[in-house]
C-alpha positions in Angstrom: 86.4 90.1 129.6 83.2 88.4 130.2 81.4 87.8 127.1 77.6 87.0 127.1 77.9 84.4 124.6 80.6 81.8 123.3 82.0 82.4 120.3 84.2 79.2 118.7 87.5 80.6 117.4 86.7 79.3 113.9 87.6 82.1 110.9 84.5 84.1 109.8 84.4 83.4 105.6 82.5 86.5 105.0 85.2 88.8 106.4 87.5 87.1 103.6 85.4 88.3 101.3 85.0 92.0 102.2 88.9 91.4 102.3 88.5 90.6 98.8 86.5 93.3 97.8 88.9 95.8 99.7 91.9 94.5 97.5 90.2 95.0 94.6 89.4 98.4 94.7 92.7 99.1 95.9 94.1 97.3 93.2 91.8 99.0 90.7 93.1 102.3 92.1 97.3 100.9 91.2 95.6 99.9 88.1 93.4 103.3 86.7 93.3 105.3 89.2 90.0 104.9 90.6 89.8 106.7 94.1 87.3 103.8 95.6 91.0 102.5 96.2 90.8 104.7 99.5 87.9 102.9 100.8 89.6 99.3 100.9 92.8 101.0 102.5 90.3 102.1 104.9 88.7 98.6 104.9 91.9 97.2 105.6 93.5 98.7 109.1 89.6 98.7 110.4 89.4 94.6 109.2 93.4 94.3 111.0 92.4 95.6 114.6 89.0 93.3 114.3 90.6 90.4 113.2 93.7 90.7 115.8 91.4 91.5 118.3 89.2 88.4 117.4 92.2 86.3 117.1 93.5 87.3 120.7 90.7 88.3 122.9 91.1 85.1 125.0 94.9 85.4 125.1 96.6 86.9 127.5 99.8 88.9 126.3 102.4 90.3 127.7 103.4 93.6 126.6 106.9 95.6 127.3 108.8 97.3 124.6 111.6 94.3 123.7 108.4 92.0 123.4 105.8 94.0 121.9 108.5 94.5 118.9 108.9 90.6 118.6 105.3 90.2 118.1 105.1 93.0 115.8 108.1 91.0 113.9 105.8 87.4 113.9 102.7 89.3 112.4 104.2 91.1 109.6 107.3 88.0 109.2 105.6 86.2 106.6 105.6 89.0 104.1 108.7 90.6 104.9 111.1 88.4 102.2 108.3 89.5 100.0 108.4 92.9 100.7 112.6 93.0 100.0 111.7 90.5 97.2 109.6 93.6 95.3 111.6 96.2 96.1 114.3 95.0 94.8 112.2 94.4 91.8 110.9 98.2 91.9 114.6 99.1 92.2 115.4 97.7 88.8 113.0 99.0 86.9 113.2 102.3 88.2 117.2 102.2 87.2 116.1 100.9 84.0 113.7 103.8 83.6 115.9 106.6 84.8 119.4 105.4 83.8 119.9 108.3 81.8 118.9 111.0 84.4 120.7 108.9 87.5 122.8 111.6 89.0 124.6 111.4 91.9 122.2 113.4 94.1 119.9 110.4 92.4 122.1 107.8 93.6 122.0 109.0 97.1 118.1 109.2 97.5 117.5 105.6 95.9 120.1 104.6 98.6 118.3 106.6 101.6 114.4 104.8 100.3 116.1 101.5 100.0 117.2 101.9 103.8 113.9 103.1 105.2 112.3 100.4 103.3 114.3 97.4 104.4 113.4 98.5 108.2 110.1 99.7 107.2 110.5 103.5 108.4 108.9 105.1 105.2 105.5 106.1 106.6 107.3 107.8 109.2 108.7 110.3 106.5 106.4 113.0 105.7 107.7 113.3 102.0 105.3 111.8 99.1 108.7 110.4 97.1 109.5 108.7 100.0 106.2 107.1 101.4 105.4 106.2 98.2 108.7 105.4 97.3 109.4 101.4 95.4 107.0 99.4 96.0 104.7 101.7 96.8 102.2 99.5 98.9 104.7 99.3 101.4 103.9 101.9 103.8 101.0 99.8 104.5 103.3 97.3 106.2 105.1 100.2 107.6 102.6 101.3 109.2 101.1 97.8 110.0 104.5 97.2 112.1 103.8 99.8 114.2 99.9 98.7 114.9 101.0 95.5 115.9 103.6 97.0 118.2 101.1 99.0 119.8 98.6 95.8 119.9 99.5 94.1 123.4 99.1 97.4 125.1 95.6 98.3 123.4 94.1 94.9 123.6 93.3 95.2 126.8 92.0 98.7 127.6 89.6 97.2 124.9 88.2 94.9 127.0 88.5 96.5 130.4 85.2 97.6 130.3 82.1 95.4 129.5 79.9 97.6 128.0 78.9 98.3 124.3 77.8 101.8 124.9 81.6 102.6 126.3 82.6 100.9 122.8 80.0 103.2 121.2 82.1 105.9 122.7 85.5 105.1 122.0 84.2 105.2 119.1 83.0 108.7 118.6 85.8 109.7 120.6 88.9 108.4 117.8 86.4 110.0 115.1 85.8 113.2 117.0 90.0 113.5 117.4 90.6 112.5 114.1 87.8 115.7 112.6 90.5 117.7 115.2 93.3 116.8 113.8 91.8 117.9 110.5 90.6 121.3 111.2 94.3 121.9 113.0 96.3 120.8 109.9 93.3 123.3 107.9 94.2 126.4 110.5 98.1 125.7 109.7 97.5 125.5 106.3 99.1 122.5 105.7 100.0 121.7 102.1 98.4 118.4 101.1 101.4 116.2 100.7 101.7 116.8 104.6 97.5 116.5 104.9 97.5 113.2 103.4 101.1 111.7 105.4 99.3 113.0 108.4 95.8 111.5 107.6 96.3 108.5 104.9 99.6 107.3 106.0 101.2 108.2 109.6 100.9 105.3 112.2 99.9 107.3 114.9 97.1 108.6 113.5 96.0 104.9 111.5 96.1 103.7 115.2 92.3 105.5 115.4 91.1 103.0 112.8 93.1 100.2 114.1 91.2 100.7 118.0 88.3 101.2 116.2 88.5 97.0 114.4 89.2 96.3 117.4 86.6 97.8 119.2 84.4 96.2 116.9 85.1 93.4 117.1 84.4 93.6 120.5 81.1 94.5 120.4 80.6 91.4 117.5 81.7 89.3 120.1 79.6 90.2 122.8 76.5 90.6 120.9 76.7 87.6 118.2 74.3 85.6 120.2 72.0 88.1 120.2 71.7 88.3 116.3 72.3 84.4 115.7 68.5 84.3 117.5 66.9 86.6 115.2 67.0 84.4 112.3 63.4 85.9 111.4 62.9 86.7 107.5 62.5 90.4 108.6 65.7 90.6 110.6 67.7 89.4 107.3 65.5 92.1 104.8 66.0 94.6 107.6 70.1 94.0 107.5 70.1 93.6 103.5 68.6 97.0 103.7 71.4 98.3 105.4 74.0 96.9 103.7 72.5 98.2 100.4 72.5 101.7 102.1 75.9 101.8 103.1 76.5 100.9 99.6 75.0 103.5 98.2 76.5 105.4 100.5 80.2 104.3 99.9 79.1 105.3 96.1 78.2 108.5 96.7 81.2 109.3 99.4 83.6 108.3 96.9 81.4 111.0 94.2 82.2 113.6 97.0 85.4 112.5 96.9 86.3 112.6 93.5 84.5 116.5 93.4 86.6 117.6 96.2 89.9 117.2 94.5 91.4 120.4 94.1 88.2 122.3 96.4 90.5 124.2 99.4 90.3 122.7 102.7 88.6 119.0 102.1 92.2 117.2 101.9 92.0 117.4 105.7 88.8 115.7 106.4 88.3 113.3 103.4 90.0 110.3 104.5 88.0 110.6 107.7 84.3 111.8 107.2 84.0 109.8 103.9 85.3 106.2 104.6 85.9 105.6 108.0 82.4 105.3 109.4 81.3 103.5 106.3 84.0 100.8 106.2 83.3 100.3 109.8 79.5 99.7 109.1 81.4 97.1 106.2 83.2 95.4 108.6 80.7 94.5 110.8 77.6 93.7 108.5 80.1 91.2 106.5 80.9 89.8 109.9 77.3 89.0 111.1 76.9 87.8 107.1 73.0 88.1 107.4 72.4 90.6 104.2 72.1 89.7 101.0 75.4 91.3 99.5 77.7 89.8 102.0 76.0 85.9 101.6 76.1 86.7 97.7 80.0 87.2 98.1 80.8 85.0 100.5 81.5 81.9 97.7 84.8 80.3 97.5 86.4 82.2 95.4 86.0 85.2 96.7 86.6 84.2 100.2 90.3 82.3 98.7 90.9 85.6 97.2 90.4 87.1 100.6 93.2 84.9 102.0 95.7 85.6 99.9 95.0 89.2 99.5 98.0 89.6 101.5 100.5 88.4 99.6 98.5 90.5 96.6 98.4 93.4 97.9 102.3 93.4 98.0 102.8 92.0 94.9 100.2 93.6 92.5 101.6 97.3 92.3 104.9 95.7 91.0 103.5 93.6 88.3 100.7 96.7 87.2 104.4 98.8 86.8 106.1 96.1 85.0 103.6 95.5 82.8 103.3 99.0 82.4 106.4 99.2 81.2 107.0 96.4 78.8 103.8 95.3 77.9 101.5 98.3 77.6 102.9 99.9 74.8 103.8 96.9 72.7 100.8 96.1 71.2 97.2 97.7 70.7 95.5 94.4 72.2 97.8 95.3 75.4 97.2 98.6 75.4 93.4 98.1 75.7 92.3 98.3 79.5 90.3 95.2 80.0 92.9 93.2 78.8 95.7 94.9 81.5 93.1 94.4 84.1 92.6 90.6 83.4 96.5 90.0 82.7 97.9 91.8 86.0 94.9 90.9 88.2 95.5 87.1 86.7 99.3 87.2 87.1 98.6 89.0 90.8 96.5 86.0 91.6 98.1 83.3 90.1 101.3 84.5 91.9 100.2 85.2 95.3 98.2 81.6 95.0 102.0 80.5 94.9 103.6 82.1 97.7 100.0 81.0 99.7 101.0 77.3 98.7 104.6 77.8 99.4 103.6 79.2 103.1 100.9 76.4 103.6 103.4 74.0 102.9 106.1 75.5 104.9 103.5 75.4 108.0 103.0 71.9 107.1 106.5 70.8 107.0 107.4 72.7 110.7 104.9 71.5 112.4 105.6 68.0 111.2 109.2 68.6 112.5 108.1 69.9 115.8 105.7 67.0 116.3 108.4 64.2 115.7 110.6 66.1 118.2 
């Protein structure tokens, strides 16, 4: 790929802080339900294809089954002992919860989730109490593993041709299948459990947002030079604008959103219409970082939030059912909903600051040992 500018391989802050912002509306969603929450999941595998793609577009990979798995294994490695860490922590307390109705049919199915979770098979199961099943962020990284096996092998039809209006394409093309697969699911009359496997959580079908980061960050690439020389005042109002409107926007889709539940038919096309075209629009404003909402977030502590929103996003849904369980009830000050948000968002933080520290460190320490070899 020929790019028509240089672009240094330095991270981009503001994208930590849309990462941010993404976790906390997913964790709002654990936390009270809010459907925003389906936005940031949205955010998420569209900031994932743009970031591996920014990440690798000099690189050249080799792909082949055997070794696309080991790199799927590297990206996802560092939160795997978490992962088996929570679930065995969702185990407990759902034995603790349901001792009394544990039968052995019971017995059986916590056995058959605890399987597809260790090798991270759930999102492959079209079967909400299984999906969802634990730790129930985890089909995320379910589904992440099989992104980043597909990864070597889409990297480069990304960047086999030079041209943004190809990207532009690709682009309409992954939205035009995924309205398809929509109105086919609608024709069989799909039930929504299947609707939202097939459109929320299957890999296959998260692969269209996936391309889609990827695609854009191929176009950022490529055209970066070109808006690092408008730096007039009007160029900045004129992006502010836009990011304003797709707020707005993101507002209102998440209105329809919340209207639709229960209306016939718009379980097939929700996920799609609403928040894909918008969080793309996200991603790449709050990579340029020339409006006023992504300079105003991009501070340093919502950028450090951003960084270890990975270690949060597995850990928060635990500690929100934990507390939940022994804390919510206990006393009227911890039953208030303000005070839950700032205790689990706190502990969330204060715990995946930890693990960050731990991993940091770790890094630190191997790299000293490789050096002195």
């Amino acid at each position: 790929m020929e790019s028509t500018c240089s672009v240094k391989d330095n991270k981009i802050a503001s994208i930590q802080s849309l990462r941010a912002c993404a976790f906390l509306t997913v964790f709002i969603l654990h936390l009270e339900g809010a459907t925003i929450g389906v936005w940031g999941v949205s955010v998420f595998f569209i900031l994932s294809g743009f970031i591996m793609f920014y990440a690798y577009r000099n690189r050249n990979l080799e792909s082949g089954f055997e070794k696309n798995i080991l790199f799927a294994f590297r990206k996802i490695k560092k939160l795997y002992l978490l992962h088996i860490i929570t679930m065995i922590l969702a185990v407990v307390i759902e034995v603790y919860m349901y001792f009394d109705y544990i039968a052995p049919n019971n017995v059986r199915d916590i056995y058959e989730r605890i399987v597809l979770n260790t090798f991270l098979m759930q999102s492959w199961m079209p079967d909400q109490n299984i999906f969802f099943s634990l730790n129930g962020v985890s089909w995320y990284l379910s589904t992440s593993l099989f992104l980043y096996f597909m990864f070597p092998y889409i990297i480069n039809r990304v960047k086999k041709y030079n041209s943004i209006f190809v990207s532009f394409i690709k682009i309409s093309m992954i939205l035009s299948v995924q309205i398809v697969v929509g109105i086919i699911l609608g024709r069989l009359n799909a039930t929504e459990e299947i609707a939202k496997w097939v459109t929320y959580i299957m890999p296959i079908y998260r692969i269209g947002d996936f391309y889609i980061g990827m695609v854009i960050g191929y176009i950022f690439i490529n055209k970066k030079c070109l808006f690092d020389s408008l730096s007039k005042p009007y160029f900045g109002i004129f992006i502010s604008a836009v990011e304003v409107l797709i707020l707005v926007l993101t507002v209102i889709a998440n209105k329809i959103y919340d209207d639709s539940i229960g209306v016939p038919g718009s379980i097939y096309f929700k996920f799609t219409l609403l928040y894909t075209p918008l969080s793309t629009m996200a991603v790449y404003l709050f990579a340029l970082n020339k409006g006023i909402i992504s300079k105003l977030l991009t501070n340093k502590l919502v950028i450090y939030i951003g960084e270890i929103s990975g270690f949060a996003f597995i850990t928060h849904f635990i500690i929100i059912r934990y507390y939940n369980e022994f804390l919510y009830n206990k006393h009227f000050i911890l039953s208030n909903s303000w005070t839950r948000f700032v205790i689990c968002l706190g502990f969330t933080i204060l715990v995946s600051h930890i693990l960050n520290d731990l991993s940091i460190r770790k890094n630190i320490t191997k790299n000293s040992t490789v050096c002195r070899i």
